[in-house]
N, CA, C and O atoms as a Tinker XYZ file with bonds, in Angstrom:
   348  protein
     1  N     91.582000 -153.377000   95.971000    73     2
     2  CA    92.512000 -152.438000   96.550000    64     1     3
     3  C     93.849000 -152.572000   95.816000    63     2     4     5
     4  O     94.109000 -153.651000   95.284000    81     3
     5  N     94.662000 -151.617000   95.753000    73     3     6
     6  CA    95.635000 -151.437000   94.660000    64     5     7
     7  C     96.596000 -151.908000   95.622000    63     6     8     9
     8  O     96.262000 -152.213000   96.767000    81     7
     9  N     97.908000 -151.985000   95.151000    73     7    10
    10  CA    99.145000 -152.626000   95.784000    64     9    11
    11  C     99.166000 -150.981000   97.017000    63    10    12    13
    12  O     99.091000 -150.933000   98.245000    81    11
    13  N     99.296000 -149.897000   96.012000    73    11    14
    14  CA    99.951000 -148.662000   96.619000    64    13    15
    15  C     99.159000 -148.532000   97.873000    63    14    16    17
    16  O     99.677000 -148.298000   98.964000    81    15
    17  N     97.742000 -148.710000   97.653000    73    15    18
    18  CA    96.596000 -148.548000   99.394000    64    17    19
    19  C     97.063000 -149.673000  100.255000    63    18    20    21
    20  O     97.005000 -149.657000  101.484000    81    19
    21  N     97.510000 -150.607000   99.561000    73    19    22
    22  CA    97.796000 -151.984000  100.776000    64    21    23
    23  C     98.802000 -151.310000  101.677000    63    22    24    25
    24  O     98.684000 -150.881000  102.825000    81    23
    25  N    100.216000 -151.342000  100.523000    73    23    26
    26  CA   101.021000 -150.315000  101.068000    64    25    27
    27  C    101.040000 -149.489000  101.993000    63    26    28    29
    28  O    101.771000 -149.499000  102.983000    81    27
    29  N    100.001000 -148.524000  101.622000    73    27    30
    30  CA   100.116000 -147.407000  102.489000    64    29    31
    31  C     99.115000 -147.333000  103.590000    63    30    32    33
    32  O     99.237000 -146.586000  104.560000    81    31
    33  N     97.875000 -148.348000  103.339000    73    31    34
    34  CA    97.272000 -149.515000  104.761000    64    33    35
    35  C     98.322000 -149.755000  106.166000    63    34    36    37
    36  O     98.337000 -149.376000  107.337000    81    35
    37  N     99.187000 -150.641000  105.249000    73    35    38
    38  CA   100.310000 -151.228000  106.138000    64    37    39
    39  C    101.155000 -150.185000  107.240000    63    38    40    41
    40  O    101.434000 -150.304000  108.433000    81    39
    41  N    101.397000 -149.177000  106.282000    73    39    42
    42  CA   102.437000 -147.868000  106.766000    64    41    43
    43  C    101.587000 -147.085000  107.688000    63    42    44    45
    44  O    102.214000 -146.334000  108.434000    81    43
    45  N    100.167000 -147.092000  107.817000    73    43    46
    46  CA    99.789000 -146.156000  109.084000    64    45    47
    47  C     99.704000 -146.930000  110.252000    63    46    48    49
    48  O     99.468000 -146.459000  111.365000    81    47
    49  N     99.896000 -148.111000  110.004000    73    47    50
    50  CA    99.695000 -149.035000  111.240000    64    49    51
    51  C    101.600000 -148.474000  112.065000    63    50    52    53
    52  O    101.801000 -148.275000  113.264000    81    51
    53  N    102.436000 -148.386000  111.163000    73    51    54
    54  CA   103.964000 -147.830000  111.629000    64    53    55
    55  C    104.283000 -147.092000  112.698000    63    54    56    57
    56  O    103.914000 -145.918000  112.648000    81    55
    57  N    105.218000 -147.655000  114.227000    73    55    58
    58  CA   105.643000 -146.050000  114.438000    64    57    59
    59  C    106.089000 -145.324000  113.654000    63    58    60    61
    60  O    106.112000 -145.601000  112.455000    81    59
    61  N    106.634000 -144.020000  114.241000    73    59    62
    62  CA   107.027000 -142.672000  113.463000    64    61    63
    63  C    107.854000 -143.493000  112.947000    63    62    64    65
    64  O    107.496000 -144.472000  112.291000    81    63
    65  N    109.444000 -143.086000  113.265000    73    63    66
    66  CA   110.810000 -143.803000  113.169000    64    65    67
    67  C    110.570000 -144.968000  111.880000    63    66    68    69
    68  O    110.635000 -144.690000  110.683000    81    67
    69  N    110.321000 -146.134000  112.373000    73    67    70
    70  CA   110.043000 -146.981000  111.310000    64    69    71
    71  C    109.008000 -146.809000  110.041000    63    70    72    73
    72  O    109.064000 -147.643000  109.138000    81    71
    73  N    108.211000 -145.893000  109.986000    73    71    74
    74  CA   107.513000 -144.965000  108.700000    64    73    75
    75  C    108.920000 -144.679000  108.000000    63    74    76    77
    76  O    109.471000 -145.120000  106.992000    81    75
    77  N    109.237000 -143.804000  108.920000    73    75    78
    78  CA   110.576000 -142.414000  108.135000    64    77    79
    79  C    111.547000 -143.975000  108.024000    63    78    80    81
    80  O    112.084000 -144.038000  106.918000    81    79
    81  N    111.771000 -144.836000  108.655000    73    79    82
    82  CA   112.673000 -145.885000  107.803000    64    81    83
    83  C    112.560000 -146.456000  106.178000    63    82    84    85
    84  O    113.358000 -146.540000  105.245000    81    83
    85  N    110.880000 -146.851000  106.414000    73    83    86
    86  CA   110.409000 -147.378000  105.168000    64    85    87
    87  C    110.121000 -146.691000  104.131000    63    86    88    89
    88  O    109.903000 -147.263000  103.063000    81    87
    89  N    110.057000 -145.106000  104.268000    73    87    90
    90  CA   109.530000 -144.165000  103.351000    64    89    91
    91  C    111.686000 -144.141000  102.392000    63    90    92    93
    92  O    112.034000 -144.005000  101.219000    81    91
    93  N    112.306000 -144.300000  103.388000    73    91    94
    94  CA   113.666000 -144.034000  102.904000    64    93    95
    95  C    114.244000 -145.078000  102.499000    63    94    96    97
    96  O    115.444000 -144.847000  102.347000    81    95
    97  N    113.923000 -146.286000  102.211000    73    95    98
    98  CA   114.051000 -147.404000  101.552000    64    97    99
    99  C    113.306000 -147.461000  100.281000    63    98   100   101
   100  O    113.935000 -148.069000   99.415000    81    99
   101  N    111.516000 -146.763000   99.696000    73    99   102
   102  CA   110.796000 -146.850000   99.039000    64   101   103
   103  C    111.586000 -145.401000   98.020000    63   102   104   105
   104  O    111.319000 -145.156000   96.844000    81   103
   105  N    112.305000 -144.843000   98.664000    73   103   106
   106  CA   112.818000 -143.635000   98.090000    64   105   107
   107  C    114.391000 -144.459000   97.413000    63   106   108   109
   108  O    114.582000 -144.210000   96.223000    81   107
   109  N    115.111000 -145.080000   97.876000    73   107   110
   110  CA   116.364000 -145.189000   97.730000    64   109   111
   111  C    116.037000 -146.473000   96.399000    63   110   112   113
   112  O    116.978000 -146.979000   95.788000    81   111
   113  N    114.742000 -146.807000   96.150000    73   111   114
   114  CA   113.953000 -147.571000   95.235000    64   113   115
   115  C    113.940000 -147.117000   94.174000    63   114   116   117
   116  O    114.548000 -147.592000   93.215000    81   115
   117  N    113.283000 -146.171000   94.160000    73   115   118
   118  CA   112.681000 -144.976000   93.170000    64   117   119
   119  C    114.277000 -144.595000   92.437000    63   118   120   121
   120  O    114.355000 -144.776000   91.222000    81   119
   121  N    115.444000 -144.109000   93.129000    73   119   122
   122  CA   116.455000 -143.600000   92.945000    64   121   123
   123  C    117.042000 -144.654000   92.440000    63   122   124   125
   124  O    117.754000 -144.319000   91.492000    81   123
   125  N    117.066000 -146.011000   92.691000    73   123   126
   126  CA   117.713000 -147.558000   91.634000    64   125   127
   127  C    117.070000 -147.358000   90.227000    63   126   128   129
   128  O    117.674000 -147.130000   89.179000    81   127
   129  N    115.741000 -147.486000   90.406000    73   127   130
   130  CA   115.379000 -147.984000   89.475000    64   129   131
   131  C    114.902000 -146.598000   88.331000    63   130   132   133
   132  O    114.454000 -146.670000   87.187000    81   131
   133  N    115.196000 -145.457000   89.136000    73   131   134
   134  CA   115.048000 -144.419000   87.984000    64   133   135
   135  C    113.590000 -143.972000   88.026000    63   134   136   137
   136  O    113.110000 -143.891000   86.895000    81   135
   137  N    112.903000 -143.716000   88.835000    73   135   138
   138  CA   111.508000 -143.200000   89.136000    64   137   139
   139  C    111.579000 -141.598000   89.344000    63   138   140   141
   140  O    112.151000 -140.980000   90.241000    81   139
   141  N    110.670000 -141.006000   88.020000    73   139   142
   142  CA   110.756000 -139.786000   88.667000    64   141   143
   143  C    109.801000 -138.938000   89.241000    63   142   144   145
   144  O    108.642000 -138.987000   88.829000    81   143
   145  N    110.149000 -138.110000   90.202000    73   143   146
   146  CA   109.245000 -137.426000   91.423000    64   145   147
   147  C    107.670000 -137.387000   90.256000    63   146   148   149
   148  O    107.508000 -137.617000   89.058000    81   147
   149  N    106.956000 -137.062000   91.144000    73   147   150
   150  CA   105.655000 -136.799000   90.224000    64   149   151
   151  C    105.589000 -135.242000   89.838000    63   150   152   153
   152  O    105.756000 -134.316000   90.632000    81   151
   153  N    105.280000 -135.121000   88.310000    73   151   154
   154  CA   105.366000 -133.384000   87.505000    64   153   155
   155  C    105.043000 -132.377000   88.371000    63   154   156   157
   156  O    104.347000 -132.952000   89.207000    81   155
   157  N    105.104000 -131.496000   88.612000    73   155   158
   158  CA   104.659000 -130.292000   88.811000    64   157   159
   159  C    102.844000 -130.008000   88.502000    63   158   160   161
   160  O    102.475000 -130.369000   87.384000    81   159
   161  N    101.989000 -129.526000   89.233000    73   159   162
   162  CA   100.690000 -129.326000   88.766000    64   161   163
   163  C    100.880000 -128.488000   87.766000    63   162   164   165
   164  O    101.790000 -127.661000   87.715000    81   163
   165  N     99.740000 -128.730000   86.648000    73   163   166
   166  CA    99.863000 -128.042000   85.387000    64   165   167
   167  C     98.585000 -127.228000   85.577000    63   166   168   169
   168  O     97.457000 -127.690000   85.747000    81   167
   169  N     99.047000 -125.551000   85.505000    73   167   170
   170  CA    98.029000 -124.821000   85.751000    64   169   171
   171  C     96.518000 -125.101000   85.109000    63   170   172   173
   172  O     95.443000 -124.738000   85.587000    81   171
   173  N     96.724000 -125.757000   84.043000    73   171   174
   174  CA    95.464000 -125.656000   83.309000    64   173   175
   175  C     94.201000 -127.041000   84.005000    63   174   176   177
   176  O     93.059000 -127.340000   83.655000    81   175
   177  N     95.043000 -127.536000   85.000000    73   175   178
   178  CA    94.322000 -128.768000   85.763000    64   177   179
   179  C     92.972000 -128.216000   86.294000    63   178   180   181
   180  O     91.948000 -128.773000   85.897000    81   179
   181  N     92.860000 -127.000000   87.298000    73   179   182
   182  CA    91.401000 -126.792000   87.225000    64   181   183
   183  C     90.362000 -126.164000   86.705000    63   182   184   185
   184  O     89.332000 -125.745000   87.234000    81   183
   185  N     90.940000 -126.129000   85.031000    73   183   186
   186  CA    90.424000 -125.673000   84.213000    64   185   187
   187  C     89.633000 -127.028000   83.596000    63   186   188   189
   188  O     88.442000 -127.119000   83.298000    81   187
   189  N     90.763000 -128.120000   83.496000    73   187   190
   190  CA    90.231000 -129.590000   83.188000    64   189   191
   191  C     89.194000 -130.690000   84.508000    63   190   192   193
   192  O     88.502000 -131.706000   84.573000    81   191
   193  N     89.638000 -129.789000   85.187000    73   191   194
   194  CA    88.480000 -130.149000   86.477000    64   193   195
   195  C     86.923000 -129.693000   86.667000    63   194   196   197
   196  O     85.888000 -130.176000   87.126000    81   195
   197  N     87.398000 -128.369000   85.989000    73   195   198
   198  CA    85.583000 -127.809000   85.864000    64   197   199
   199  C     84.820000 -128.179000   84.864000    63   198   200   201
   200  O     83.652000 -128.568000   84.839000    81   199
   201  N     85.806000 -127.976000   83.831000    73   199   202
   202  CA    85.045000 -129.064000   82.690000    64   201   203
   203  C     84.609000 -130.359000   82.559000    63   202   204   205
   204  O     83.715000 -130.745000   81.806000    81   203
   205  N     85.165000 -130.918000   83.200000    73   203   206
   206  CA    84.779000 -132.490000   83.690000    64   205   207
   207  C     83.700000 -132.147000   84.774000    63   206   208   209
   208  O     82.846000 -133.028000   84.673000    81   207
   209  N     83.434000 -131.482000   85.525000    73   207   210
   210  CA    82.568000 -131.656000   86.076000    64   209   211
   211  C     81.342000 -130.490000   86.202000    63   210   212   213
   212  O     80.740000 -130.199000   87.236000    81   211
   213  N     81.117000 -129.820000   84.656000    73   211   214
   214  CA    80.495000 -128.838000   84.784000    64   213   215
   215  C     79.180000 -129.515000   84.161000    63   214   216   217
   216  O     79.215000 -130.531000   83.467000    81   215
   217  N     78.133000 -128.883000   84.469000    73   215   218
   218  CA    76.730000 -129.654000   84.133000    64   217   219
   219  C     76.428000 -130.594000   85.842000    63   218   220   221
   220  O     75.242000 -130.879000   86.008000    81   219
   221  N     77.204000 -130.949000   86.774000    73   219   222
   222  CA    77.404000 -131.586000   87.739000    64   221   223
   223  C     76.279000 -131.248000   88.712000    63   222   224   225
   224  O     75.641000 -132.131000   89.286000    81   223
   225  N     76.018000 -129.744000   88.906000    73   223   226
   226  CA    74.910000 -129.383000   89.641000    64   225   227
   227  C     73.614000 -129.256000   88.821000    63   226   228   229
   228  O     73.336000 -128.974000   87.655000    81   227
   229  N     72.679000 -129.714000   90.375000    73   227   230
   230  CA    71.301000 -129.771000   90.274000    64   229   231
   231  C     70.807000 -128.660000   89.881000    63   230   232   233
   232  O     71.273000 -127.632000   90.373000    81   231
   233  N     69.440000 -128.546000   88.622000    73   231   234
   234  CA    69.327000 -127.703000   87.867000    64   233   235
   235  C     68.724000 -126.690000   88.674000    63   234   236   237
   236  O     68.432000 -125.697000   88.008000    81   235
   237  N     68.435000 -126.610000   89.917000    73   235   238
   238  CA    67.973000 -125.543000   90.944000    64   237   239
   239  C     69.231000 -124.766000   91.239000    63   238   240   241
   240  O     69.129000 -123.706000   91.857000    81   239
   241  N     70.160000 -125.113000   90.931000    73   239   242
   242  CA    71.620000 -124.614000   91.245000    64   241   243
   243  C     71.257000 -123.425000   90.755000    63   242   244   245
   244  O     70.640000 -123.449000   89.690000    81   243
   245  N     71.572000 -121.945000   91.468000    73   243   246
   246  CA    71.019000 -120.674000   90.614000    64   245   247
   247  C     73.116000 -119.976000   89.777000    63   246   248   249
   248  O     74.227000 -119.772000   90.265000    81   247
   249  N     72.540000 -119.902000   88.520000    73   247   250
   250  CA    73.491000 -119.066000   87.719000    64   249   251
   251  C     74.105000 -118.348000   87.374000    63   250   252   253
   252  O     75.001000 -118.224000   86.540000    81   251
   253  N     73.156000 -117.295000   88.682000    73   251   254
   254  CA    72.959000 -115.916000   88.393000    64   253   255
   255  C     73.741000 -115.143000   89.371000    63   254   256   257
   256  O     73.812000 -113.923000   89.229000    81   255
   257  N     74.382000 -115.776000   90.430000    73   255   258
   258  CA    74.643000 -115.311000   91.343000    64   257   259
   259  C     75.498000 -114.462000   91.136000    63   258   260   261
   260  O     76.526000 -114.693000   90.498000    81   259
   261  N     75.077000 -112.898000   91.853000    73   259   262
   262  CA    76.017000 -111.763000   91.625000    64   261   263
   263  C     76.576000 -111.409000   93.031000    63   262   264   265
   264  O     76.392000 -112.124000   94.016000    81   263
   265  N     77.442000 -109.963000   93.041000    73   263   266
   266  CA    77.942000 -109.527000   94.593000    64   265   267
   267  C     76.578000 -109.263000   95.449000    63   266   268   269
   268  O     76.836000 -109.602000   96.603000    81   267
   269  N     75.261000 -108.807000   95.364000    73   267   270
   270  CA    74.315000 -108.396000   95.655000    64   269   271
   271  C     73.914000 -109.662000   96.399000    63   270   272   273
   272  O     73.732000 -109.591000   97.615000    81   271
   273  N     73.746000 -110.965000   95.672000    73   271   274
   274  CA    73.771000 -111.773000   96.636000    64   273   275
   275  C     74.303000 -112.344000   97.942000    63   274   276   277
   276  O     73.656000 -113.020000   98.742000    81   275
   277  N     75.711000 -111.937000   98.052000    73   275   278
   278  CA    76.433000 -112.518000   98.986000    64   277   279
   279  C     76.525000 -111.383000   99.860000    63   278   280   281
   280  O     76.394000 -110.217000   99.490000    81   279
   281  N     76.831000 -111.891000  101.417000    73   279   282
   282  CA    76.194000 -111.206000  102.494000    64   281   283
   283  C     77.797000 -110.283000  102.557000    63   282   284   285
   284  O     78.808000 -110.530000  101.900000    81   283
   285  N     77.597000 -109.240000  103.521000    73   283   286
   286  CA    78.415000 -108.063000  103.918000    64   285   287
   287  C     79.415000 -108.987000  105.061000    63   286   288   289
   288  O     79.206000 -109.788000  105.972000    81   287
   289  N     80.540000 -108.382000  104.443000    73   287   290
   290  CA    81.321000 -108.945000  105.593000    64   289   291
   291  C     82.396000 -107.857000  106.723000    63   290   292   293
   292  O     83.139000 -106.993000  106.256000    81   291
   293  N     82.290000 -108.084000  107.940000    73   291   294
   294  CA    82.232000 -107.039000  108.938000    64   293   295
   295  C     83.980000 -106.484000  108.446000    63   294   296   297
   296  O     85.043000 -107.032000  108.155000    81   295
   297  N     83.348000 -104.827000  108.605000    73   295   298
   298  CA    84.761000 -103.968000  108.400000    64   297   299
   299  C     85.975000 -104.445000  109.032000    63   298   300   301
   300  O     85.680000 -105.060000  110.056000    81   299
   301  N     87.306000 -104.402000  108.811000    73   299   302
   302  CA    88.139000 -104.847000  109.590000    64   301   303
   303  C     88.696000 -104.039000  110.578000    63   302   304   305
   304  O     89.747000 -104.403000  111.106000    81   303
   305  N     88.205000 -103.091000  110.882000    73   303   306
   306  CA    88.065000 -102.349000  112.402000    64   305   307
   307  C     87.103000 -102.866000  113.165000    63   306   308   309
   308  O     87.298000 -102.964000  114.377000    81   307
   309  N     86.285000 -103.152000  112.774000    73   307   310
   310  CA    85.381000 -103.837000  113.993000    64   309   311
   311  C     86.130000 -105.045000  114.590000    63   310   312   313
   312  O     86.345000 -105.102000  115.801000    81   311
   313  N     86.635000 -106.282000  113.497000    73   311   314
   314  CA    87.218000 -107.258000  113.755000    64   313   315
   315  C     88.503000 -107.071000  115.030000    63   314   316   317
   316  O     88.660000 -107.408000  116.203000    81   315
   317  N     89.317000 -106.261000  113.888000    73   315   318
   318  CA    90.731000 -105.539000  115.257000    64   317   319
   319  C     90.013000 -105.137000  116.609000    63   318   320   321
   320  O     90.417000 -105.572000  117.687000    81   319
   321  N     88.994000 -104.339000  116.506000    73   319   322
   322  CA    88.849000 -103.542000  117.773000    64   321   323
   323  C     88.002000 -104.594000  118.828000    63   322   324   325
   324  O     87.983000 -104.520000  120.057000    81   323
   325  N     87.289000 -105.622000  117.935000    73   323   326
   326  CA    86.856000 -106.698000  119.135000    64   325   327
   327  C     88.057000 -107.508000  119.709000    63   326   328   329
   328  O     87.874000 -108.069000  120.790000    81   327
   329  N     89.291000 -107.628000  119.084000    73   327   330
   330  CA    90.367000 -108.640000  119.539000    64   329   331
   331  C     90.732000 -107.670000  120.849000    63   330   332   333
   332  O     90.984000 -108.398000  121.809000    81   331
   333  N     90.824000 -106.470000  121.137000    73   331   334
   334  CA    91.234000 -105.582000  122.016000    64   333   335
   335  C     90.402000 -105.671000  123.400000    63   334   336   337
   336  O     90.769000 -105.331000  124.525000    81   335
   337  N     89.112000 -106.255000  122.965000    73   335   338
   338  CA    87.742000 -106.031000  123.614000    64   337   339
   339  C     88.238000 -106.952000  125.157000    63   338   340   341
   340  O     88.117000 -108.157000  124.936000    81   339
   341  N     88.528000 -106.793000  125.982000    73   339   342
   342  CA    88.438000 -107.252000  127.660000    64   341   343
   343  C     86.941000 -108.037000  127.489000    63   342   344   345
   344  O     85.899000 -107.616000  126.986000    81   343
   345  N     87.304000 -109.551000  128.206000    73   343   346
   346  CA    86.037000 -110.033000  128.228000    64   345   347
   347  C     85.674000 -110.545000  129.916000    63   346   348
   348  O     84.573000 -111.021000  130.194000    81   347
């Protein structure tokens, strides 16, 4: 287990109050010693996610799947007009 899970082990055991104490001490840390926030997601991440995990499914996995396959989904007047519906 890494320091950061012990850490953050420790911190759910916390009331609220004393969390939001220790989170603002681990922050006023970061701000000494010059830590910076973590980047921004880089759009191309689940592009590097599918690729890493493409080949992943079982070869029954079908390929082919078009709109024809996937089922009809109810008009959104029906939806509205059942919320109206007295039960």
């Amino acid at each position: 287990m890494s320091l950061a899970e012990v850490i953050y082990a420790h911190s759910l055991r916390l009331p609220e109050p004393v969390a939001r104490e220790a989170l603002a001490y681990i922050e006023g840390l970061e701000d000494r010693y010059g830590v910076a926030l973590p980047a921004v997601a880089d759009p191309q991440d689940t592009d590097r996610f599918l690729a890493a995990v493409f080949g992943g499914l079982s070869d029954d996995f079908p390929d082919d799947i078009a709109d024809d396959d996937l089922g009809l989904d109810a008009p959104r007047q029906a939806l509205d007009e059942c919320r109206t519906c007295s039960t």
